[in-house]
Each structure stands twice: as structure tokens, then as C-alpha cells.
C-alpha positions as CSV (number, residue, x, y, z in Angstrom):
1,X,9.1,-14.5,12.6
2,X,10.2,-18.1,11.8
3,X,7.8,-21.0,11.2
4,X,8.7,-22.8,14.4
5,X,7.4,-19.6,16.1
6,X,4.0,-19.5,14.6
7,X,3.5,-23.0,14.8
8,X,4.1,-22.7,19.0
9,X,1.9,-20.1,18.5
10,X,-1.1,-21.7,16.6
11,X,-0.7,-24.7,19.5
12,X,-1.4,-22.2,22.4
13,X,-4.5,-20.8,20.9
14,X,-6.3,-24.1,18.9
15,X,-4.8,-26.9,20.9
16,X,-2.2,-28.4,18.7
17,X,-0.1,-27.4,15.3
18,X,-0.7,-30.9,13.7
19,X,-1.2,-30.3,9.4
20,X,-1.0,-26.3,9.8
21,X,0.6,-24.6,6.9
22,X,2.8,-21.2,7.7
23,X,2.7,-18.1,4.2
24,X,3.8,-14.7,4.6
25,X,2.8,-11.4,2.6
26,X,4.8,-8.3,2.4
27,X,4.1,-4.8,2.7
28,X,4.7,-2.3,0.0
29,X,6.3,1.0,0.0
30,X,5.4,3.2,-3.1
31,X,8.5,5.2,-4.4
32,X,6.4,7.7,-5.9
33,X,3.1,7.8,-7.8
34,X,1.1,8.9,-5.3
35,X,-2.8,9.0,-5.5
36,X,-2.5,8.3,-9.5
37,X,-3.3,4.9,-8.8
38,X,-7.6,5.9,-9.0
39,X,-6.8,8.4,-11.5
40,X,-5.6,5.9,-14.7
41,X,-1.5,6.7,-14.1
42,X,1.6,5.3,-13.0
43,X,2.8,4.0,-9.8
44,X,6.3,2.7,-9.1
45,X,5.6,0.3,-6.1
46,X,8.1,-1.9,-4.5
47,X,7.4,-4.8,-1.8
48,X,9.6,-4.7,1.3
49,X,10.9,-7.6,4.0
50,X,8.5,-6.4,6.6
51,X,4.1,-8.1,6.5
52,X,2.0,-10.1,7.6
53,X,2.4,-14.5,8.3
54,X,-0.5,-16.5,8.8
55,X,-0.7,-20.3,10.3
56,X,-3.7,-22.1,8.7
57,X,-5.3,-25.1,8.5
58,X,-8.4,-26.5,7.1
59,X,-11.0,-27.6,9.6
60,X,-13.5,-30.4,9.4
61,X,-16.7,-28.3,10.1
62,X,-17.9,-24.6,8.3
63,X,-16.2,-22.5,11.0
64,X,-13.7,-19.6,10.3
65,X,-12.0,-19.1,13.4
66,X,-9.5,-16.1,13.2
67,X,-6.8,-15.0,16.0
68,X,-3.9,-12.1,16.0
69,X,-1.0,-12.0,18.0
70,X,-1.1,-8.2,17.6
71,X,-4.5,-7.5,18.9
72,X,-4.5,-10.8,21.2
73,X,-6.7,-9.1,23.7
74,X,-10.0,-9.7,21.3
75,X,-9.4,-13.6,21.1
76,X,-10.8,-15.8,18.8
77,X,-13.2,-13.8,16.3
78,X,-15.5,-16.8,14.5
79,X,-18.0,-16.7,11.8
80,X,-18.8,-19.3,9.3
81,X,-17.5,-20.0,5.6
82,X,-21.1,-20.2,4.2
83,X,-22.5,-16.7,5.7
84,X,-20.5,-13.9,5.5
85,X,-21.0,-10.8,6.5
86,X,-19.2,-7.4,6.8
87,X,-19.6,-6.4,10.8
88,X,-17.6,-3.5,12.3
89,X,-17.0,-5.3,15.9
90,X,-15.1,-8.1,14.0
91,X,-12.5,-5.5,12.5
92,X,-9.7,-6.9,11.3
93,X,-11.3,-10.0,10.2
94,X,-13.3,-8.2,7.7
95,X,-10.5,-8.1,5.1
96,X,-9.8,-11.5,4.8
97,X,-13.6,-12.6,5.1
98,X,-13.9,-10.1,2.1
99,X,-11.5,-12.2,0.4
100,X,-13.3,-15.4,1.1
101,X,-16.3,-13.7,-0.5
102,X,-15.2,-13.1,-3.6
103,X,-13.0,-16.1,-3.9
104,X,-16.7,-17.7,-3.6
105,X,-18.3,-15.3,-6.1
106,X,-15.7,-16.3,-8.5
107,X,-17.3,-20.1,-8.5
108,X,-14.9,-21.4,-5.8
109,X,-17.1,-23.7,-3.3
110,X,-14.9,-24.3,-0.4
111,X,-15.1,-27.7,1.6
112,X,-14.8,-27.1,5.1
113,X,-13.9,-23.8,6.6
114,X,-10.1,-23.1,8.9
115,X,-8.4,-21.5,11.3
116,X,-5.8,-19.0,11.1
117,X,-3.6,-17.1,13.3
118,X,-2.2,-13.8,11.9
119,X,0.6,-11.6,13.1
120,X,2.4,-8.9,11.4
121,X,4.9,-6.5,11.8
122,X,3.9,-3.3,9.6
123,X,3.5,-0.7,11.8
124,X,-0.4,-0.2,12.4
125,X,-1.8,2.7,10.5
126,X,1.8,3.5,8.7
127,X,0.4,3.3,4.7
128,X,2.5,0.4,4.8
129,X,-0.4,-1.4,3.3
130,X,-1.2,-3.8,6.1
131,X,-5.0,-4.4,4.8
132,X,-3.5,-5.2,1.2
133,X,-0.6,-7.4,2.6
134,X,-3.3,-9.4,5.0
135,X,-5.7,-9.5,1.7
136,X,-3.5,-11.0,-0.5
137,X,-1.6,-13.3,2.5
138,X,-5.3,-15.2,2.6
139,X,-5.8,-15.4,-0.9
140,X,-2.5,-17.2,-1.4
141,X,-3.4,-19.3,1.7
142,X,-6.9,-20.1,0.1
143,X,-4.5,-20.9,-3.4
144,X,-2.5,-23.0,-1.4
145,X,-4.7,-24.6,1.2
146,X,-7.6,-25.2,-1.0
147,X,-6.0,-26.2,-4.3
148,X,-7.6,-22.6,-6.3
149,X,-5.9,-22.0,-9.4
150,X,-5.2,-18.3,-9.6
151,X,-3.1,-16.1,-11.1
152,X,-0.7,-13.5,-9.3
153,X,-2.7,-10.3,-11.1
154,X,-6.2,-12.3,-10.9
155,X,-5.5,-12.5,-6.9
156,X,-4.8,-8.6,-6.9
157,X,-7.9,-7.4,-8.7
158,X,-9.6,-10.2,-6.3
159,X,-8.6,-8.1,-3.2
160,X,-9.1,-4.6,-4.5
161,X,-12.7,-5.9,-4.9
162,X,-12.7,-7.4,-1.8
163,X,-11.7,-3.7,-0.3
164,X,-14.3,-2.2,-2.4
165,X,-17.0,-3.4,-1.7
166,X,-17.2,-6.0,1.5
167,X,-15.1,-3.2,3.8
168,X,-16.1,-0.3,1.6
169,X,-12.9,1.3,0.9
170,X,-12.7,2.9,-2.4
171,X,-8.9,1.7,-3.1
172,X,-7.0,2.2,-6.2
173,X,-5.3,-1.4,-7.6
174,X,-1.6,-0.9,-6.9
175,X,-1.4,-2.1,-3.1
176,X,-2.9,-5.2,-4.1
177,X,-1.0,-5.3,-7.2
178,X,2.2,-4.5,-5.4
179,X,2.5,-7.6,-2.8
180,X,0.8,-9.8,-5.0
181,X,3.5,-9.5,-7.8
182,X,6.4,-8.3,-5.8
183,X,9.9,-9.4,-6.9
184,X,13.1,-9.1,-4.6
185,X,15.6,-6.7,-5.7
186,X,12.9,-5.0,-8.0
187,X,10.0,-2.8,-8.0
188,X,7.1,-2.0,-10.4
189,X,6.5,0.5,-12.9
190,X,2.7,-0.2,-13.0
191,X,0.3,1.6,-15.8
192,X,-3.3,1.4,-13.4
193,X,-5.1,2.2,-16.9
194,X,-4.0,-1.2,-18.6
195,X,-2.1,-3.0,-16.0
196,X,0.6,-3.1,-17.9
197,X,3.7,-3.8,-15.7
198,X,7.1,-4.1,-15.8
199,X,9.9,-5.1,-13.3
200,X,12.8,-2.9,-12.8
201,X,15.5,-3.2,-10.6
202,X,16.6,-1.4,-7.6
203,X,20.0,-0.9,-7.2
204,X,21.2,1.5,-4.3
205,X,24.5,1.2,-4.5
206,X,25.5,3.1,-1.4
207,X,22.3,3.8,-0.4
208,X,19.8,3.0,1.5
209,X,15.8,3.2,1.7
210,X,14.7,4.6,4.9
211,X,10.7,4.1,6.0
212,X,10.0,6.5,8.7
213,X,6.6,6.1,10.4
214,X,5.1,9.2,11.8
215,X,2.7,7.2,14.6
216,X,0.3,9.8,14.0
217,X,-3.2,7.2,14.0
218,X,-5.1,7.7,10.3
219,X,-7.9,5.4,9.1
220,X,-8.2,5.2,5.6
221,X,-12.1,5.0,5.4
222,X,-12.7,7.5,7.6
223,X,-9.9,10.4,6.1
224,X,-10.1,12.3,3.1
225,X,-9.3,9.5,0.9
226,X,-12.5,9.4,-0.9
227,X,-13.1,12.8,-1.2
228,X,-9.8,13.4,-3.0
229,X,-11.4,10.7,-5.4
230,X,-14.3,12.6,-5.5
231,X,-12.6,15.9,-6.9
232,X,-10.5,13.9,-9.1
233,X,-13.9,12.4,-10.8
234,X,-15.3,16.1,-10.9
235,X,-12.6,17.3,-12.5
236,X,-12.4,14.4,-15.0
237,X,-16.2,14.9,-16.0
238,X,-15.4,19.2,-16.4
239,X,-12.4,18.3,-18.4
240,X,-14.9,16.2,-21.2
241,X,-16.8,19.2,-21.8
242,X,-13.8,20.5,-23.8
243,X,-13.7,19.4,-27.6
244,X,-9.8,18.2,-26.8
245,X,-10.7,16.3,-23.9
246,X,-14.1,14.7,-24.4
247,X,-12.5,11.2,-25.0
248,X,-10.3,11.3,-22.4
249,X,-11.3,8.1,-19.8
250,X,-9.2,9.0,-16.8
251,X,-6.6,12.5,-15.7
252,X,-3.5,9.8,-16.3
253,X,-4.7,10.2,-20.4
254,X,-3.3,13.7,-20.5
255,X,-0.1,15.9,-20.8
256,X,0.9,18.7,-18.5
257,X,0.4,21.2,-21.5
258,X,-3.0,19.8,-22.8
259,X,-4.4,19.9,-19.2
260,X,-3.6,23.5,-19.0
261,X,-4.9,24.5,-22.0
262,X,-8.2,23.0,-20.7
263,X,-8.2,24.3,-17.2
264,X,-10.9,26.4,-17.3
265,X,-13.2,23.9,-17.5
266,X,-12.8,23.2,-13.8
267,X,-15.2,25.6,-12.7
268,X,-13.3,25.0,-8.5
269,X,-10.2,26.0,-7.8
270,X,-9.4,22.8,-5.6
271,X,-10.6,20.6,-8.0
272,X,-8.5,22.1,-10.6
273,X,-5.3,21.7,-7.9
274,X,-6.4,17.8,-7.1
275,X,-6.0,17.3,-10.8
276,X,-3.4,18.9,-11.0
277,X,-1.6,16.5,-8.6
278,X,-2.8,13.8,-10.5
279,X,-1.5,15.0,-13.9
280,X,2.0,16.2,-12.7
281,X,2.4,13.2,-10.7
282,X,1.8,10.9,-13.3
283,X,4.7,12.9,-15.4
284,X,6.7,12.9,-12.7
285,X,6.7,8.7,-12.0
286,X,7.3,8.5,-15.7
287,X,10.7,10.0,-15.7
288,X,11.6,9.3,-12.3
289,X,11.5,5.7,-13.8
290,X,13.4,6.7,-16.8
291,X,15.8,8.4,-14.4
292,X,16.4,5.2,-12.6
293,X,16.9,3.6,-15.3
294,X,19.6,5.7,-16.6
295,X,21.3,5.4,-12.9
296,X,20.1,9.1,-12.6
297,X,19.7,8.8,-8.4
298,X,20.1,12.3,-7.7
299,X,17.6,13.4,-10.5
300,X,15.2,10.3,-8.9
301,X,15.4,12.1,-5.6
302,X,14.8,15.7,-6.9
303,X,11.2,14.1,-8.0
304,X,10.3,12.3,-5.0
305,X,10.8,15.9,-3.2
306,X,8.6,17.5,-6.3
307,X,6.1,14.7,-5.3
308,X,5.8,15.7,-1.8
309,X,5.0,19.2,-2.5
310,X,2.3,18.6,-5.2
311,X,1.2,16.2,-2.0
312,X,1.2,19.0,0.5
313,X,0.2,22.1,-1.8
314,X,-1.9,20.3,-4.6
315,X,-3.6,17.1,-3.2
316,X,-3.2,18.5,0.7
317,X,-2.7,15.2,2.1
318,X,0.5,15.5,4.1
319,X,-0.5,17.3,7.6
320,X,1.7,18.9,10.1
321,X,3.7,15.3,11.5
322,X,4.4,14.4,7.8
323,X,5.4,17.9,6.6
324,X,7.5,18.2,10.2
325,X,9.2,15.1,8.7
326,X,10.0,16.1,5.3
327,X,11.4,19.6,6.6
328,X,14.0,17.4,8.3
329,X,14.7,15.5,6.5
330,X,15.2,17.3,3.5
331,X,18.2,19.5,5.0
332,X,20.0,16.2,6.3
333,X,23.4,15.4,4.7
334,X,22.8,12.8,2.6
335,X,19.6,12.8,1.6
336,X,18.4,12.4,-1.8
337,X,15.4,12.2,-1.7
338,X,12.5,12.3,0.2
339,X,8.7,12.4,-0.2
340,X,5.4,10.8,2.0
341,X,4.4,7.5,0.6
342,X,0.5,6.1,1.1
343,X,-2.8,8.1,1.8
344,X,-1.4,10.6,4.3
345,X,-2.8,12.3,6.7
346,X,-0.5,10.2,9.2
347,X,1.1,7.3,7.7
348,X,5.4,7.1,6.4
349,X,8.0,9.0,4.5
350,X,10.5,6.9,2.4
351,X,13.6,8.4,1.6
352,X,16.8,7.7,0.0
353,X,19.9,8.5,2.2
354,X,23.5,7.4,1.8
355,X,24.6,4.9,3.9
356,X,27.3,6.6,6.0
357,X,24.9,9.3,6.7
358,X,22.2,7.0,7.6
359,X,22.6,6.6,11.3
360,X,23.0,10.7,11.8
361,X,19.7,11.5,9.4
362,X,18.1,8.9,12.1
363,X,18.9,10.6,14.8
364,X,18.9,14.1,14.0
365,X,15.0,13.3,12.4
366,X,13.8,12.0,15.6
367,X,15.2,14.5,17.9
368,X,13.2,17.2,15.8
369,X,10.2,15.6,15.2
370,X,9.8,14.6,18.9
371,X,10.4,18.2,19.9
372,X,8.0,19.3,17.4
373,X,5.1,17.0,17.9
374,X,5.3,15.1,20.9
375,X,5.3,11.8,18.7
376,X,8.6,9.6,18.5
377,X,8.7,8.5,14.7
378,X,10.2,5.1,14.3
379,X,12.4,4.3,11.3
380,X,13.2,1.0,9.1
381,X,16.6,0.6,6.8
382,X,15.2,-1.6,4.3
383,X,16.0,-3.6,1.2
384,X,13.4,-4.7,-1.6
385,X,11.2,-7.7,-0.6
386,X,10.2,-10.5,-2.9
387,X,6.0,-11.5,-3.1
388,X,4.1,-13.8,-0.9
389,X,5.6,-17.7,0.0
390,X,5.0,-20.6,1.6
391,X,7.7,-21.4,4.9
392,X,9.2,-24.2,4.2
């Protein structure tokens, strides 16, 4: 989407494009570190080319007037800067009027209110991170537009807050985290505990990161999401009855061995597996980072496929459509890796192919998954993205 475009755009639906401003926020993809984010452990999180651009500009009266190209059958959804509240009918629009909320809690008073039109090109309900990437895209508008000063990880824990508790979402920090800090060419080993980040770079040489969407429809609020949290927490508080673990703060605190020694303080079996997931994952994000930093690819891969079974077998998040994926994908020549990526229960794969076999793995995936679901998957070759920008 160019600037030029969403400026036509803004014209048709508020008259004219005189003194709008154009920002884009990506999407993320996480590489692995899956559902350690809540748990205190690492994610490796990179943001990728495709999100979300919004056309703003400030208005001279209290109105919030919001419009998306995607969804341009609801027209324009309004409300007003100094009363906001969460409503279901105004959907979308309730993750950046979350954002506004806080930005206002934090001592900003805002002037006048605007209008914005959105569109995006995340595939809807992919775990692409489309309510993160449309979060953070109007709190760097709000920067922008409104003069705020802000930092890049002050903006992130803004709009996990946001999530939290204006669309009550119980999200971890790394989605947030992810777009708001992303950085072209690199991703981000992230410890959730601290925030402690560090940068490191991708490179594929002769390889290529493949997204493939399922299109199987999952809500986040309404899935299993925040009952996985919940067993996690269990677990946690079982764990602190044991003279080893009773200062432990989150599952990301321990080792594989120490966890086992304590086990039988879980008194359920599938609380003990959900923290199991969260312990072994955490391990695994560790060295798969150390691995890419020692230009260990293969060895990489081999974790993001350990991932995805702890996923499926541990944390049971994956679902027939995702686990149809990963079956074929994981026999493809080529492939190095491959593992679900988001919430699940619907949602993406991303794997790591090698570029001549790219256009076969494609083709032989869809052909499979079609016959074995009904669904046609739809599948992205992308490189790593940089964090969210003003068109110039």
C-alpha cells in the first residue's frame, strides 16, 4: 500500500486528504517461544513486511471517527476522545480506543480528537498479531500526531495494557514488544521476566521463511488461551510448596532437571504437561538462539519441530488444520524446520525451507491440506521487517 493510495482513500470516505499523515505497523511472526511469553521465558520474535497503515489527522472537535478498508461494509464507527468505552458492536475499534485510554491515564490530555482510516493486510485471525500491530500503529500515530514523548518499550507495555484490560485479553508482552521494537534484518531474543532484549540477526542464506495460514477462523478471547494461563498459574503456585521452588516467581525461573525433581507437586496431570511446555520451551528458545548464532540452521530447525510437538502433545494448542500442516510439511524436501507460531487453535505455521525447494513445498502443502480439510491455506515468502514509520 503506498501513501498516494491511502490518501485517495481517506478523500472518499472524509471529504478531502488536506494535512492527513500516513504510519504503518508490522506484524510479527514468533520463531519459537511459544506460550513462554505469560510464563517469565524467552521469545525470539521477528517483525515481518506485511501490517497494518493508518491515514490520520487531527480534527477540530472531540470526535474519533474510525473507518477500515477491510471491513468497509460497517462504515464510519464514531465515539468521542473524552468517553471511552469498551462496546462489542464497535469491534475492531476497541483496540485502538484502548490505546487512547491509556495514553490518557498516563497524563496525556489530548486537544481535539481525529479521524483515521485503517487497512491491513495480515491475514484476519492468522496469529499474525493484527490486534498488536493495529495497537502499536495508533500509539505511534498518537506519538506522532499529538507531539507524546514515548519510548519504543514504554509504547509496548502501553498496549499490552490496553489488551488487558479495555478488550480483556489476557496477552503476554512480546506481540506488543515485537512490532514496537522491530528491526529489519533482525529479530528479538526477548527475556518476558526482565525485558531484557537483544537484537540478532537473521541471515538465511539460501533460505527462506515461509508463513502459511491455515484460514481455520480462531478468536483469541474466546479460545483456550486463558485457560492455558490458568494451568500454567496452577502449576506455578503447586511448584512453591516445594522447599527448592518456593521462591521461584514465574515456570521460565527453572531448569528441565529442577522441574522434574519437583513434579509431584502438581497434583493434575495436565497441569503438570502445560508446565511442562512452558519449561522445555523456554530451554528450547535459549539454544535455538545460541544455535543461530553459531550459524547452526539445521540444529535451529530440529527445535522449531521439538516446539511443535510440546505444542500439540504438552500445551494441546495445535488442532487438526495445524497438525495436517505440520505433517506436510515436515516430509517436504527442503524443509528445516517447521513449527505453529501464535495461540493456535487456527492461526500459521512458519517454516524454514530452502529456496529452490520453495515453490514445490508450496504446492505440494496446499494440494494435501485442501484434500484433507476442505480449507485452501495461503502462504507468504517473507523477509524480516523493520518497526513502525511514518510514509514519507
Amino acid at each position: 500500500m503506498t501513501k498516494k493510495k491511502m490518501l485517495e482513500e481517506f478523500a472518499k470516505v472524509y471529504g478531502d486528504s488536506e494535512g492527513v499523515r500516513v504510519f504503518f505497523a508490522p506484524g510479527r511472526v514468533n520463531l519459537i517461544g511459544e506460550h513462554t511469553d505469560y510464563n517469565g521465558g524467552h521469545v525470539f520474535p521477528c517483525a515481518i513486511p506485511l501490517g497494518t497503515y493508518a491515514a490520520i489527522r487531527k480534527r477540530e472537535d472531540s470526535k474519533i471517527r474510525f473507518f477500515s478498508l477491510n471491513y468497509d461494509q460497517d462504515g464510519i464507527i464514531e465515539s468521542r476522545i473524552n468517553n471511552l468505552k469498551y462496546n462489542k458492536s464497535d469491534w475492531w475499534t476497541n483496540y485502538p480506543k484502548g490505546v487512547i485510554d491509556q495514553i490518557k491515564k498516563s497524563g496525556v490530555a489530548f486537544s481535539s480528537g481525529f479521524e483515521m482510516l485503517v487497512w491491513g493486510d495480515l491475514p484476519s485471525s492468522s496469529g499474525l498479531s493484527s490486534s498488536a500491530s493495529i495497537e502499536v500503529l495508533t500509539c505511534f500515530s498518537m506519538i506522532k500526531l499529538y507531539g507524546i514523548k514515548m519510548g519504543k518499550i514504554k509504547t509496548a507495555k502501553l498496549c499490552q495494557t490496553a489488551e488487558n484490560e479495555f478488550c480483556g485479553v489476557n496477552c503476554g508482552i512480546m506481540d506488543q514488544f515485537a512490532i514496537a521494537m522491530g528491526k529489519k534484518h533482525h529479530a528479538i531474543y526477548l527475556d518476558t521476566a526482565s525485558l531484557e532484549y537483544e537484537y540478532v540477526p537473521i541471515k538465511l542464506d539460501g533460505v527462506k521463511l515461509v508463513i502459511t495460514c491455515s484460514n481455520k477462523k480462531r478468536g483469541l478471547g474466546s479460545s483456550k488461551y486463558n485457560e492455558r494461563r490458568a494451568e500454567c498459574e496452577a502449576a506455578l503456585e503447586m511448584l512453591k510448596e516445594s522447599e527448592e521452588c518456593k521462591d521461584i516467581k514465574t515456570l521460565g525461573d527453572l531448569d528441565f532437571e529442577t522441574f522434574e525433581r519437583n513434579k509431584d507437586f502438581i497434583k493434575e496431570d495436565v497441569n503438570y504437561r502445560r508446565a511442562r511446555h512452558a519449561v522445555t520451551e523456554n530451554i528450547r528458545t535459549i539454544q535455538a538462539v545460541e544455535a543461530l548464532n553459531n550459524n547452526e540452521i539445521e540444529k535451529f530447525g530440529q527445535l522449531m519441530i521439538q516446539s511443535h510437538l510440546s505444542l500439540r502433545d504438552d500445551y494441546e494448542v495445535t488442532g487438526l488444520e495445524l497438525d495436517t500442516l505440520f505433517d506436510a510439511q515436515s516430509k517436504q524436501e527442503g524443509v528445516i524446520g517447521t513449527r505453529m507460531t501464535g495461540a493456535g487453535f487456527g492461526g500459521c505455521l512458519v517454516s524454514l525451507v530452502k529456496d529452490e525447494n520453495v515453490d514445490a513445498f508450496i504446492e505440494n502443502v496446499s494440494k494435501e491440506y485442501t484434500k484433507k480439510t476442505g480449507i485452501e491455506a495461503s502462504f507468504y515468502a517473507l523477509d524480516v521487517g523493520g518497526g513502525p514509520r511514518e510514509l514519507r
